[in-house]
PDB file with SEQRES, HELIX, SHEET and CRYST1 records, atoms N, CA, C and O in Angstrom:
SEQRES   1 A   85  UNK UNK UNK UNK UNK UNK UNK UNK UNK UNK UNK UNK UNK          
SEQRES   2 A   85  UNK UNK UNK UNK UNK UNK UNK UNK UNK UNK UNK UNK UNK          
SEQRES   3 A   85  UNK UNK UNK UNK UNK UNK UNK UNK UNK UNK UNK UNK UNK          
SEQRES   4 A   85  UNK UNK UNK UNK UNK UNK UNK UNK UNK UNK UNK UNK UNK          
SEQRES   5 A   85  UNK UNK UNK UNK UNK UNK UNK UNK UNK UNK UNK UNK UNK          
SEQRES   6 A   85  UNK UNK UNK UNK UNK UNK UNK UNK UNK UNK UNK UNK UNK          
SEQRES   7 A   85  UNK UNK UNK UNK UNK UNK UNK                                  
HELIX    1 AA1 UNK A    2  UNK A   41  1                                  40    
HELIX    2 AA2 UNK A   48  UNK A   51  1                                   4    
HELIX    3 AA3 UNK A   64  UNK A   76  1                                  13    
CRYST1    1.000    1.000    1.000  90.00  90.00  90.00 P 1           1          
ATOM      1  N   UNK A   1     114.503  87.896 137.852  1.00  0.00           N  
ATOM      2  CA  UNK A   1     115.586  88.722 137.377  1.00  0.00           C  
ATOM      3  C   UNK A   1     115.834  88.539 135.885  1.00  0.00           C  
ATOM      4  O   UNK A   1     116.467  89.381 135.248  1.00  0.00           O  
ATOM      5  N   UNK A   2     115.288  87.340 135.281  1.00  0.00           N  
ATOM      6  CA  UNK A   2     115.774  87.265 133.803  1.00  0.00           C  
ATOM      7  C   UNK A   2     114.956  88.226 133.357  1.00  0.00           C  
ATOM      8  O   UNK A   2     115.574  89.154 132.833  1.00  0.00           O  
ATOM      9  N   UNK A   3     113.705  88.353 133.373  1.00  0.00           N  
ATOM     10  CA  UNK A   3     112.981  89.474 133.145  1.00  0.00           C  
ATOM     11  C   UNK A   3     114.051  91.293 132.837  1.00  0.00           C  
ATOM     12  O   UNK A   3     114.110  92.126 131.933  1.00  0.00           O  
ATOM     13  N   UNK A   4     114.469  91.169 133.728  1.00  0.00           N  
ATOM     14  CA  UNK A   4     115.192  92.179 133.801  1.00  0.00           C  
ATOM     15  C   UNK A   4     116.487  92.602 132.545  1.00  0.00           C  
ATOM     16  O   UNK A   4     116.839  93.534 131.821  1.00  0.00           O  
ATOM     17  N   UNK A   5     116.808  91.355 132.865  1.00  0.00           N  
ATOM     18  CA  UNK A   5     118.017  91.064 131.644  1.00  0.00           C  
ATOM     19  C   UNK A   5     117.641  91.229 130.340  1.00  0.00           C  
ATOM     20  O   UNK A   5     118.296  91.819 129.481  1.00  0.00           O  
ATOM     21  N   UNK A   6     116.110  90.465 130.142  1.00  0.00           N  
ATOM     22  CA  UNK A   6     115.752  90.716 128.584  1.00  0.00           C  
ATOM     23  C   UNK A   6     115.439  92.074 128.493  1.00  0.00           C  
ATOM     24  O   UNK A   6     115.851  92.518 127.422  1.00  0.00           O  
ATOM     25  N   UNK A   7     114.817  93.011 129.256  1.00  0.00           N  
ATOM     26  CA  UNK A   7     114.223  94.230 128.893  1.00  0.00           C  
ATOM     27  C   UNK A   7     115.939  95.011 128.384  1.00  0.00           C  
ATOM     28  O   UNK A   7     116.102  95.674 127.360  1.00  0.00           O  
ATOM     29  N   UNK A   8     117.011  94.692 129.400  1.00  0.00           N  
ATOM     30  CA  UNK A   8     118.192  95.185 129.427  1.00  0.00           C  
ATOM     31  C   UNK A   8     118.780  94.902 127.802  1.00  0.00           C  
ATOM     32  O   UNK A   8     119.148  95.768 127.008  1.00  0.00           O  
ATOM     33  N   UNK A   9     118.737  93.337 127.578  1.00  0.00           N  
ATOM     34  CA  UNK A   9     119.334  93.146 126.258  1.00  0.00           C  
ATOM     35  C   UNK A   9     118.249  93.870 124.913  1.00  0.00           C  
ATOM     36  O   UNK A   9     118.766  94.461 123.965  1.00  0.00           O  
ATOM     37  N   UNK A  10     116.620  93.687 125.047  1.00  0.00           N  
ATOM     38  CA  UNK A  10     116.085  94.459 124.541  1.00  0.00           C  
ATOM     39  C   UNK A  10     116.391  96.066 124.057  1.00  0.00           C  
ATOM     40  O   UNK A  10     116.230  96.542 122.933  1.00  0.00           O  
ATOM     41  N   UNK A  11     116.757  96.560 124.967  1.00  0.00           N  
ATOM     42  CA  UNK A  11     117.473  98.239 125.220  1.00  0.00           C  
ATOM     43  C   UNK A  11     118.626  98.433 124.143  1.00  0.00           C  
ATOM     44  O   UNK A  11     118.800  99.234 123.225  1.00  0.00           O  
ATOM     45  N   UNK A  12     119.501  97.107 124.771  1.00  0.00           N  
ATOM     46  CA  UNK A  12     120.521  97.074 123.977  1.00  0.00           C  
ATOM     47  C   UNK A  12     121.186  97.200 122.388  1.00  0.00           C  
ATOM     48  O   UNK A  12     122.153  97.733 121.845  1.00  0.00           O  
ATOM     49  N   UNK A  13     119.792  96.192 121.952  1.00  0.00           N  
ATOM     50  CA  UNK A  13     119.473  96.068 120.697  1.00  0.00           C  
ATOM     51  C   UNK A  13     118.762  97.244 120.178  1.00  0.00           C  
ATOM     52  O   UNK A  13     119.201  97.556 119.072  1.00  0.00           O  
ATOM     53  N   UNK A  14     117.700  98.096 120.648  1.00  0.00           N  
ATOM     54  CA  UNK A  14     117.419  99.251 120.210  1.00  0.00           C  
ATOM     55  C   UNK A  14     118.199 100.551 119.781  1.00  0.00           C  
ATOM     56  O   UNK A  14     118.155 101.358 118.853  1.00  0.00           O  
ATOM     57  N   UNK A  15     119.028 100.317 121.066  1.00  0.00           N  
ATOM     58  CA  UNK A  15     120.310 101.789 120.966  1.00  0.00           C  
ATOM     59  C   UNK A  15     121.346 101.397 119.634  1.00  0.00           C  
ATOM     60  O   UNK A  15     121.970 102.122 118.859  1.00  0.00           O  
ATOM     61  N   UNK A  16     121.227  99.981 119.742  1.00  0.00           N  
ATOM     62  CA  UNK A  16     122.524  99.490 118.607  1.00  0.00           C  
ATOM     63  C   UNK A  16     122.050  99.837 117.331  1.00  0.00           C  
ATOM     64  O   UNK A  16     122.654 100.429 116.437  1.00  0.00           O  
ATOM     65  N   UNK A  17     120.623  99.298 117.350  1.00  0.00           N  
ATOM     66  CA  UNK A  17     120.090  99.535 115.814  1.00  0.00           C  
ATOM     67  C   UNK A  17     119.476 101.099 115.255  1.00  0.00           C  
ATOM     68  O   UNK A  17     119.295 101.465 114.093  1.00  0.00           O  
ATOM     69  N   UNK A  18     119.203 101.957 116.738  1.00  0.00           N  
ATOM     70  CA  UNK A  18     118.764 103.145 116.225  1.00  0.00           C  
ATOM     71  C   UNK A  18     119.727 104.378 115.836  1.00  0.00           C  
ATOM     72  O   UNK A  18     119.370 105.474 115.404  1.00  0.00           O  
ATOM     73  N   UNK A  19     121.739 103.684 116.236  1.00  0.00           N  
ATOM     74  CA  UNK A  19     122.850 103.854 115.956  1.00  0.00           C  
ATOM     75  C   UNK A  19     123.137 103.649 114.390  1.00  0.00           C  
ATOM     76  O   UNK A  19     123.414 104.405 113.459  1.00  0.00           O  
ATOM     77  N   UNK A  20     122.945 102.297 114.538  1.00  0.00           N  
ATOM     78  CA  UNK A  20     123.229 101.797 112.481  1.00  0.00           C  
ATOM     79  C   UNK A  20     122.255 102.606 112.073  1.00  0.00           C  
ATOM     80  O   UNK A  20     122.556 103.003 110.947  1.00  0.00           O  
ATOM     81  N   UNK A  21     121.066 103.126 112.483  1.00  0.00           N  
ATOM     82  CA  UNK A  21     120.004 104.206 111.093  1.00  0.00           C  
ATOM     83  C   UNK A  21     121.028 105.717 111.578  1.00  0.00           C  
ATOM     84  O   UNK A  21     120.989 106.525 110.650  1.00  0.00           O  
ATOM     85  N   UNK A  22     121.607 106.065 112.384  1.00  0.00           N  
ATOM     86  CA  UNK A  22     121.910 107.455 112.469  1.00  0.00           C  
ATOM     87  C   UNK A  22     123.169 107.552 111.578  1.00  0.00           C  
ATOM     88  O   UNK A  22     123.391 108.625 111.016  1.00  0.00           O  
ATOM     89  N   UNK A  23     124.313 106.129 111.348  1.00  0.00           N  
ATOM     90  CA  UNK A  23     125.489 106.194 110.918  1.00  0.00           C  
ATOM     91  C   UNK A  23     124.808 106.171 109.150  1.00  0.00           C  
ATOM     92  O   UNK A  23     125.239 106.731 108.141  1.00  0.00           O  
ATOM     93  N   UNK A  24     124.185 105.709 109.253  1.00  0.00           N  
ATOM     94  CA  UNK A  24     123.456 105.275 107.489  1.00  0.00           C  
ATOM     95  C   UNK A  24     122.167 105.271 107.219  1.00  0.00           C  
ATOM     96  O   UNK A  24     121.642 104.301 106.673  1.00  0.00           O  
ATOM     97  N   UNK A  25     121.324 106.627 107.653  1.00  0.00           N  
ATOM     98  CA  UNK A  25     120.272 106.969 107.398  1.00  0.00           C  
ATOM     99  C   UNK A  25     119.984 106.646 105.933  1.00  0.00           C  
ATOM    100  O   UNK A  25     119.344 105.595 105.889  1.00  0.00           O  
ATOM    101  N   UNK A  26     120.203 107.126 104.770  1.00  0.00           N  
ATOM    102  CA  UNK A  26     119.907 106.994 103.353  1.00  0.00           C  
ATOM    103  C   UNK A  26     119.763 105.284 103.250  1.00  0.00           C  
ATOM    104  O   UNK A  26     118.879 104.673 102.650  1.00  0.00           O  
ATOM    105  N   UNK A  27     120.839 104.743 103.976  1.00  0.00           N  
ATOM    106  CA  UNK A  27     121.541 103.635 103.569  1.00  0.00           C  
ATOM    107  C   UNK A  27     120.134 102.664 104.689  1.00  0.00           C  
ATOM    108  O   UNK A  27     119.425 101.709 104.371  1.00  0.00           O  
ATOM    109  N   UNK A  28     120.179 103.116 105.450  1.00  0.00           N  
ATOM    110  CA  UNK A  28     118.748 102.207 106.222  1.00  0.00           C  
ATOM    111  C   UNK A  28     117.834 102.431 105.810  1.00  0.00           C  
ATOM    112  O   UNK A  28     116.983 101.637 106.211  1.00  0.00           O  
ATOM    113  N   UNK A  29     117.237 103.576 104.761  1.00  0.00           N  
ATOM    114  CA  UNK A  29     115.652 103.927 104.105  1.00  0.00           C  
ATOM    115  C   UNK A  29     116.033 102.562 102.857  1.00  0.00           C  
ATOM    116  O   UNK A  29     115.436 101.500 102.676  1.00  0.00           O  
ATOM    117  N   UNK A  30     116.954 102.992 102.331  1.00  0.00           N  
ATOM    118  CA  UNK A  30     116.857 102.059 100.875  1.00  0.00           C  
ATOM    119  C   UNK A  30     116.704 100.200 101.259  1.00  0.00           C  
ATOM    120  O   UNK A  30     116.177  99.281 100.632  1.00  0.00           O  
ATOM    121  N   UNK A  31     117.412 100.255 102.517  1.00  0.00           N  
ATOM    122  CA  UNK A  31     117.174  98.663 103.380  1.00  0.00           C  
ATOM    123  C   UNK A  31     115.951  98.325 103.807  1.00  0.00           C  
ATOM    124  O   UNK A  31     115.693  97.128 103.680  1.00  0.00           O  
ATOM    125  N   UNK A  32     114.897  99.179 104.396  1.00  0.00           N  
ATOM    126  CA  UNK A  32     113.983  99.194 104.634  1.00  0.00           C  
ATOM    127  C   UNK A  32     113.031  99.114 103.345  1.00  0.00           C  
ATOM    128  O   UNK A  32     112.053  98.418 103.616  1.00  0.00           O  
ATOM    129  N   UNK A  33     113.005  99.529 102.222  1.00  0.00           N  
ATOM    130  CA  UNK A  33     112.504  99.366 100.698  1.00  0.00           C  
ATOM    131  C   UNK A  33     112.501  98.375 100.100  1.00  0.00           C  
ATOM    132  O   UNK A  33     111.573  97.971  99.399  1.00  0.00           O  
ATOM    133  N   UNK A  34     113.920  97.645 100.360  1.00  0.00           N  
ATOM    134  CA  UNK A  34     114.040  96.433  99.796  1.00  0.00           C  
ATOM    135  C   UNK A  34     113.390  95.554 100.490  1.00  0.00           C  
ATOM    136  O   UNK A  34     112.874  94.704  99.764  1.00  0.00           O  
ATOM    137  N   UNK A  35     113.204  95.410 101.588  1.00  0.00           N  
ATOM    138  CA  UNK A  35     112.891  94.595 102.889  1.00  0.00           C  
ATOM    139  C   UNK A  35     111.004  94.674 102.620  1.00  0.00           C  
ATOM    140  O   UNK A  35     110.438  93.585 102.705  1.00  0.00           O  
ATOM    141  N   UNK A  36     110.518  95.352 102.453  1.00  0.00           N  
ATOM    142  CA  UNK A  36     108.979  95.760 101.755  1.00  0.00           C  
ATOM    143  C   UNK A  36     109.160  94.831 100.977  1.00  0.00           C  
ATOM    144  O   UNK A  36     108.715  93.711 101.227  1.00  0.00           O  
ATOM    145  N   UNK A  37     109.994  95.159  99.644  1.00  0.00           N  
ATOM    146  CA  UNK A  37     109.311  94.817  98.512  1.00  0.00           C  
ATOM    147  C   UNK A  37     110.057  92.786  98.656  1.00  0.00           C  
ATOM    148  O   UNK A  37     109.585  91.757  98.173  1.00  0.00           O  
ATOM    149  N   UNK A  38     110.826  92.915  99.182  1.00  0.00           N  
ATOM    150  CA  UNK A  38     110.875  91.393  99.263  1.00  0.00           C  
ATOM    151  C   UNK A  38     109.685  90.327 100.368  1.00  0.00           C  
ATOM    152  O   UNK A  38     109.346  89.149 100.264  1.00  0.00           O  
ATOM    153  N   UNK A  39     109.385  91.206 101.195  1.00  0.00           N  
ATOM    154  CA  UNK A  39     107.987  90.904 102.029  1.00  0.00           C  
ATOM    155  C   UNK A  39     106.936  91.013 101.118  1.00  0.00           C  
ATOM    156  O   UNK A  39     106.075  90.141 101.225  1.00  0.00           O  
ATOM    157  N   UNK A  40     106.750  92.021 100.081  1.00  0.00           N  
ATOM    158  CA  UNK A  40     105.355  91.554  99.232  1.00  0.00           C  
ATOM    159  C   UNK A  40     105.535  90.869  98.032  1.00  0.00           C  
ATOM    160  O   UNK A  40     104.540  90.840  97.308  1.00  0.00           O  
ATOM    161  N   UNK A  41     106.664  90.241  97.578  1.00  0.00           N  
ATOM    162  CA  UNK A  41     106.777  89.999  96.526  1.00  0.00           C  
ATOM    163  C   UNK A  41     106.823  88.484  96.937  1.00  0.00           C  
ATOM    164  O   UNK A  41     106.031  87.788  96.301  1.00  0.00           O  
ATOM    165  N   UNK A  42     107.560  87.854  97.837  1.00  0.00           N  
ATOM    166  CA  UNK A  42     107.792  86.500  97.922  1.00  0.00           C  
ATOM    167  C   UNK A  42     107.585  85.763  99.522  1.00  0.00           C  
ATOM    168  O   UNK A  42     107.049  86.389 100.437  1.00  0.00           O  
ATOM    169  N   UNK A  43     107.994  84.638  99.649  1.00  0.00           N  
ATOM    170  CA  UNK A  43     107.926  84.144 100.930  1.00  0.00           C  
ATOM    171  C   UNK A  43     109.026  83.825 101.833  1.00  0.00           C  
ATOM    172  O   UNK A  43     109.039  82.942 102.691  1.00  0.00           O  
ATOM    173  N   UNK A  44     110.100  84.793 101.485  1.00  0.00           N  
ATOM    174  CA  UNK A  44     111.319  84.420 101.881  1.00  0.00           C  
ATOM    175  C   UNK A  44     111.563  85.006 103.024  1.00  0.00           C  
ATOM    176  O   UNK A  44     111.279  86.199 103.136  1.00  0.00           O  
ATOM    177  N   UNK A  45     112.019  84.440 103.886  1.00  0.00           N  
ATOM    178  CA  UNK A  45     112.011  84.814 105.379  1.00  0.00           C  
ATOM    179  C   UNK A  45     113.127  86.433 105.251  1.00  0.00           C  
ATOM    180  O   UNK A  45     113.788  86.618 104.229  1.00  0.00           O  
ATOM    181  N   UNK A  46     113.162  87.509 106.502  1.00  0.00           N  
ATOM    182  CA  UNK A  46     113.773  88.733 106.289  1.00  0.00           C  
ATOM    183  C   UNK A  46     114.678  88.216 107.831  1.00  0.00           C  
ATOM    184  O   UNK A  46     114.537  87.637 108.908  1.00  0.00           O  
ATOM    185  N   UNK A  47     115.685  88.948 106.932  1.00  0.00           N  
ATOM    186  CA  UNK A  47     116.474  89.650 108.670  1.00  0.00           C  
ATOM    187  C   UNK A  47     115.906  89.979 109.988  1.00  0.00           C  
ATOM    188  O   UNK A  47     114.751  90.305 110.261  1.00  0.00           O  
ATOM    189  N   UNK A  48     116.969  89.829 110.787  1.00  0.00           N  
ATOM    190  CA  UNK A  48     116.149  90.444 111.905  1.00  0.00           C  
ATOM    191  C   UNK A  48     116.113  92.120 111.667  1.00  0.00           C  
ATOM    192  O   UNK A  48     115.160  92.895 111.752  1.00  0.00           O  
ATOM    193  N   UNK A  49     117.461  92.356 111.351  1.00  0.00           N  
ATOM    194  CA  UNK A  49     117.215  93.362 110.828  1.00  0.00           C  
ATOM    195  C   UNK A  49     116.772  94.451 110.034  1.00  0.00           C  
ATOM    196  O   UNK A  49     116.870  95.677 109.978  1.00  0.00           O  
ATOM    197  N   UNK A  50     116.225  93.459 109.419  1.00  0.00           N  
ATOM    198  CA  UNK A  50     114.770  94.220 107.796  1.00  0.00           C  
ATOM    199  C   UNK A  50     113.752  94.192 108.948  1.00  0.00           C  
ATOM    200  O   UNK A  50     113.280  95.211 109.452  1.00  0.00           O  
ATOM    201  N   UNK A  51     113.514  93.182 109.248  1.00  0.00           N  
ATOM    202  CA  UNK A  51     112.341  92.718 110.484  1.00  0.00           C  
ATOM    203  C   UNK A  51     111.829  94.142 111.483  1.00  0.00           C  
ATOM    204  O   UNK A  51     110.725  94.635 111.712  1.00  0.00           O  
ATOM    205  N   UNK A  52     113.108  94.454 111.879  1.00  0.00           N  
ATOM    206  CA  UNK A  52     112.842  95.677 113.044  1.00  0.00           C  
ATOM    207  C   UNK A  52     113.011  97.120 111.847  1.00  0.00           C  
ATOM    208  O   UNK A  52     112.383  98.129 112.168  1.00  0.00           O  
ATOM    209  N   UNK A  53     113.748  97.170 110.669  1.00  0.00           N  
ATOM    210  CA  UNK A  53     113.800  98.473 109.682  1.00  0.00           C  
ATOM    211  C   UNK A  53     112.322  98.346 109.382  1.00  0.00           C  
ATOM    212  O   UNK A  53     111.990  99.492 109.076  1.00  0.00           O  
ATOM    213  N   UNK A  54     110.982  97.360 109.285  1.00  0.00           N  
ATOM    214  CA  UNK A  54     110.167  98.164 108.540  1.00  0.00           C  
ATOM    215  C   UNK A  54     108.859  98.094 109.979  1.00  0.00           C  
ATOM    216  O   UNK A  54     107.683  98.455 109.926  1.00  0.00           O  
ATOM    217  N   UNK A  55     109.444  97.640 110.881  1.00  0.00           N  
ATOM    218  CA  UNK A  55     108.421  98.024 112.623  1.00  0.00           C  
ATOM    219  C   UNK A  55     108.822  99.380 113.031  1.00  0.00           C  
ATOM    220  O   UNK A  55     108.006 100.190 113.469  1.00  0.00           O  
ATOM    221  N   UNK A  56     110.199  99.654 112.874  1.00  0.00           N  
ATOM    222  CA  UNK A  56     110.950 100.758 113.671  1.00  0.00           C  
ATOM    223  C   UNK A  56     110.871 102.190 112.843  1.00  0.00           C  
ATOM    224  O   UNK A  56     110.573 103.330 113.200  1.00  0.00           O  
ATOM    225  N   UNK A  57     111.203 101.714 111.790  1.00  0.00           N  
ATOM    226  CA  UNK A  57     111.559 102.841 110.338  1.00  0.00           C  
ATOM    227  C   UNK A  57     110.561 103.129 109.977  1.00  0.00           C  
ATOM    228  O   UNK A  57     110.506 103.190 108.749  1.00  0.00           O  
ATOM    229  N   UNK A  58     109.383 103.429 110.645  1.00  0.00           N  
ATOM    230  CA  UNK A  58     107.897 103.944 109.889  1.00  0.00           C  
ATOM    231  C   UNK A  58     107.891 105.745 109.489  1.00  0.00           C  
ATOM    232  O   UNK A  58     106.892 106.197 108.929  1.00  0.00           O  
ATOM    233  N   UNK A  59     108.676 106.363 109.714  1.00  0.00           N  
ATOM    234  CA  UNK A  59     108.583 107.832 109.685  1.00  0.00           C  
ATOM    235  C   UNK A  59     109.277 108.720 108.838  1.00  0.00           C  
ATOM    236  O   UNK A  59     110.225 109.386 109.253  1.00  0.00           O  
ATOM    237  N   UNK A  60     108.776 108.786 107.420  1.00  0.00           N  
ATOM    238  CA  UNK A  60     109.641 109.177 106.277  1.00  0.00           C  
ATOM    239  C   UNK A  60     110.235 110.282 106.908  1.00  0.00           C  
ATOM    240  O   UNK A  60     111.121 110.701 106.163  1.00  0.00           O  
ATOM    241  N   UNK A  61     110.172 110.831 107.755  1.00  0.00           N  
ATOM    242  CA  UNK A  61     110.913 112.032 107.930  1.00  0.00           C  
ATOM    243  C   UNK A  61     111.876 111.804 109.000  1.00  0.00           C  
ATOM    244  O   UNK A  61     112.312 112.812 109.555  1.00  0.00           O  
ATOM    245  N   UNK A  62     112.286 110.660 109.392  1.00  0.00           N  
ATOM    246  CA  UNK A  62     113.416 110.722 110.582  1.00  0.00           C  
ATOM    247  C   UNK A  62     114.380 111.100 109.890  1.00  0.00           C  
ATOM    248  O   UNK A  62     114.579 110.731 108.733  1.00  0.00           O  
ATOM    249  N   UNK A  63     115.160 111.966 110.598  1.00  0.00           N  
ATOM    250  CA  UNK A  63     116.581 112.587 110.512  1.00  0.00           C  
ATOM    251  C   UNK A  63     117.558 111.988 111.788  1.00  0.00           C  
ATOM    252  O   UNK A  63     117.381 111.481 112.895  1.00  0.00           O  
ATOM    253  N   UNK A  64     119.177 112.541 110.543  1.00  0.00           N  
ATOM    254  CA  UNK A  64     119.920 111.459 111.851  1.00  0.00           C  
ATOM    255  C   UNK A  64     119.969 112.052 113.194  1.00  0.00           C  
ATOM    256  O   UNK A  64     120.534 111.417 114.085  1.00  0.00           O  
ATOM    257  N   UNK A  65     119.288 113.534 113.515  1.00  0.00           N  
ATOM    258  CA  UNK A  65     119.662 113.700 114.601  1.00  0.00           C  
ATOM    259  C   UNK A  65     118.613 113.240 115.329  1.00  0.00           C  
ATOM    260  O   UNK A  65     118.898 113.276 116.526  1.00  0.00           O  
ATOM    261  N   UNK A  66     117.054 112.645 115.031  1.00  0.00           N  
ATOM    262  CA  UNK A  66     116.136 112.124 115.742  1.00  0.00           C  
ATOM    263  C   UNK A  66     116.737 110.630 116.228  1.00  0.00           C  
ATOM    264  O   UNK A  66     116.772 110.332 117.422  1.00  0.00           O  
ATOM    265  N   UNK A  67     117.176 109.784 115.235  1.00  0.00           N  
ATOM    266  CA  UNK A  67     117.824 108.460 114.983  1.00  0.00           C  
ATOM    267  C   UNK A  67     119.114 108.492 116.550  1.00  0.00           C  
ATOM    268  O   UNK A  67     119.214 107.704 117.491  1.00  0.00           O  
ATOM    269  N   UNK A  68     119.804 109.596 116.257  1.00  0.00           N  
ATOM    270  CA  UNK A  68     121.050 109.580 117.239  1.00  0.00           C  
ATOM    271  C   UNK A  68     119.819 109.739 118.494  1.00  0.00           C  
ATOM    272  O   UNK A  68     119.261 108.651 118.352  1.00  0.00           O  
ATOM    273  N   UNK A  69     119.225 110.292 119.391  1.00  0.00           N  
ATOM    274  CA  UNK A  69     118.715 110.832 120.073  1.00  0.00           C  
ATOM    275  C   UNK A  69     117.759 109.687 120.489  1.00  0.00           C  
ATOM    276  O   UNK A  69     117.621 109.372 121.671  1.00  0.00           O  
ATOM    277  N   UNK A  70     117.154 109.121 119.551  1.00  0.00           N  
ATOM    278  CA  UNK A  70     116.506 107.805 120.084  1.00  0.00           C  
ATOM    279  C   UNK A  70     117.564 106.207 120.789  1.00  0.00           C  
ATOM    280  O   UNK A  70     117.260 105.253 121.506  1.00  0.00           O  
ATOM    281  N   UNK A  71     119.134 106.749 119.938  1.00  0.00           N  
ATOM    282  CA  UNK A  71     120.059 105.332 120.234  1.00  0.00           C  
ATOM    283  C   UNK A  71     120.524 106.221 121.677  1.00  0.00           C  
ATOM    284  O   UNK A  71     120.883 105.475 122.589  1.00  0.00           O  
ATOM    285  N   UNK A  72     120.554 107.442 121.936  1.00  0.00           N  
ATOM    286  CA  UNK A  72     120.862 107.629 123.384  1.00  0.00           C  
ATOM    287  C   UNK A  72     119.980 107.615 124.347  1.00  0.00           C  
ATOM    288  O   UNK A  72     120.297 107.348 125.506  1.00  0.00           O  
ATOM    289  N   UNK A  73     118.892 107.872 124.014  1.00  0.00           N  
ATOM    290  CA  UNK A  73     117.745 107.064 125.098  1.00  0.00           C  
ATOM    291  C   UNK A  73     117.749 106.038 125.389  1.00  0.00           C  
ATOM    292  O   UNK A  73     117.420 105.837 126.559  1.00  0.00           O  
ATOM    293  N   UNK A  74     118.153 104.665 124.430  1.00  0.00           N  
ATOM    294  CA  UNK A  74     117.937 103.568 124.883  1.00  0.00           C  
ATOM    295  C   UNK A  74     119.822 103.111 125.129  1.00  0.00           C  
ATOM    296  O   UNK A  74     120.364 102.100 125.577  1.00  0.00           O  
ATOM    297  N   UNK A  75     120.095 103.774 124.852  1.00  0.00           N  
ATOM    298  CA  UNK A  75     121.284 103.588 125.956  1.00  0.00           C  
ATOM    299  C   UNK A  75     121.558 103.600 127.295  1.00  0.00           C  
ATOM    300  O   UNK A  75     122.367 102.982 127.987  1.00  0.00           O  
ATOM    301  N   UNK A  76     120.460 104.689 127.598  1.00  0.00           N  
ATOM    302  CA  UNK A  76     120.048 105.237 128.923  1.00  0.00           C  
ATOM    303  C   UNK A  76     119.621 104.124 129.961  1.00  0.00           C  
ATOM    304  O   UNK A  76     120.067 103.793 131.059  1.00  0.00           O  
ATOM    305  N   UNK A  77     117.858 103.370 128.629  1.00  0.00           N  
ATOM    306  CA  UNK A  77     117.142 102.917 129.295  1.00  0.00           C  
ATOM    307  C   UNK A  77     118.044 101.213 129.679  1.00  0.00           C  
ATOM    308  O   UNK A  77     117.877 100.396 130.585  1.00  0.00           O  
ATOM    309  N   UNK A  78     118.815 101.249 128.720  1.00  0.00           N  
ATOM    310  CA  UNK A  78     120.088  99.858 129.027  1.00  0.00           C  
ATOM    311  C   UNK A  78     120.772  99.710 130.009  1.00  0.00           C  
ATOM    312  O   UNK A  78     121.031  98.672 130.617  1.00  0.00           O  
ATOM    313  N   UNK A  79     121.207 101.132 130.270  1.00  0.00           N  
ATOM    314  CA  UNK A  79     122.110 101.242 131.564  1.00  0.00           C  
ATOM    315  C   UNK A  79     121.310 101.095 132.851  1.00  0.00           C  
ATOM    316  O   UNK A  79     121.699 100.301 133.708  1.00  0.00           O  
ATOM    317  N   UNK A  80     120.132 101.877 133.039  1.00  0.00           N  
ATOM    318  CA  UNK A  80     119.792 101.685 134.502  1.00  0.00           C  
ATOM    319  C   UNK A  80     118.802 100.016 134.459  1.00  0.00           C  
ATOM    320  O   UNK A  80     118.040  99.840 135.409  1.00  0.00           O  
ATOM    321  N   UNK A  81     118.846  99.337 133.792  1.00  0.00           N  
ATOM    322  CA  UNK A  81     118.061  98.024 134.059  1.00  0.00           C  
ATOM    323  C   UNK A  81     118.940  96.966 134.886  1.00  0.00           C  
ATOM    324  O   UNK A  81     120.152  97.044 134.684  1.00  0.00           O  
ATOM    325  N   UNK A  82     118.652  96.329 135.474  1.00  0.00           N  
ATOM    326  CA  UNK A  82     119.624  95.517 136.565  1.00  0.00           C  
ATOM    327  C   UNK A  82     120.596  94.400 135.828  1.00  0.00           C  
ATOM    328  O   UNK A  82     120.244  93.918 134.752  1.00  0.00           O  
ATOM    329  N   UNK A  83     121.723  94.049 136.402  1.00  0.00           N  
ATOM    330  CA  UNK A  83     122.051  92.841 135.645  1.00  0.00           C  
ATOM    331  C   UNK A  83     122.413  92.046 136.433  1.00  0.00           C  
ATOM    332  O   UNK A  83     123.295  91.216 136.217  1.00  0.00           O  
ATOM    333  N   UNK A  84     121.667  92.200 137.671  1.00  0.00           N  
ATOM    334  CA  UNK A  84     121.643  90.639 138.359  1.00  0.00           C  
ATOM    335  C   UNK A  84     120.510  89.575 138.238  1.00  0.00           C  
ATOM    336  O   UNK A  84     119.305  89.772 138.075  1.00  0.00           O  
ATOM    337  N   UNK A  85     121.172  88.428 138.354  1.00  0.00           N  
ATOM    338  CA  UNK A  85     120.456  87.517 137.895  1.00  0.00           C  
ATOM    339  C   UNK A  85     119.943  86.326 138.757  1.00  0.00           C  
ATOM    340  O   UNK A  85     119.239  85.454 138.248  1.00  0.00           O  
TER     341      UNK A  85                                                      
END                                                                             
């Protein structure tokens, strides 16, 4: 069942973060830029959240209504995962 839980908290974290790019699209491209250029420039460890902006954020053309539409899918996929344990 923990299995279950991580895919669940996994979900969780997707819908949350594909929420913060729909509320601050501009504002998550320029995070994602910095997050590059501090990954090629030095050895300094990134956010989790730079971490998943430059795995997740690959598609110069997402718009917030793709962004919203991906955080309600995985809202979806959050809700029906089990949470017994």
């Amino acid at each position: 069942m923990a299995e279950s839980v991580d895919r669940r908290a996994e979900a969780e974290v997707q819908a949350y973060n594909w929420a913060r790019v729909a509320g601050g699209l501009k504002s998550a491209v320029r995070e994602r830029e910095a997050a590059r250029q501090i990954m090629n420039s030095s050895s300094a460890d990134l956010s989790a959240w730079q971490e998943w902006l430059l795995e997740h954020l690959t598609d110069d053309r997402m718009d917030i209504d793709r962004a919203i539409a991906l955080a309600e899918m995985w809202v979806k996929v959050a809700a029906v995962q089990s949470t017994s344990t």
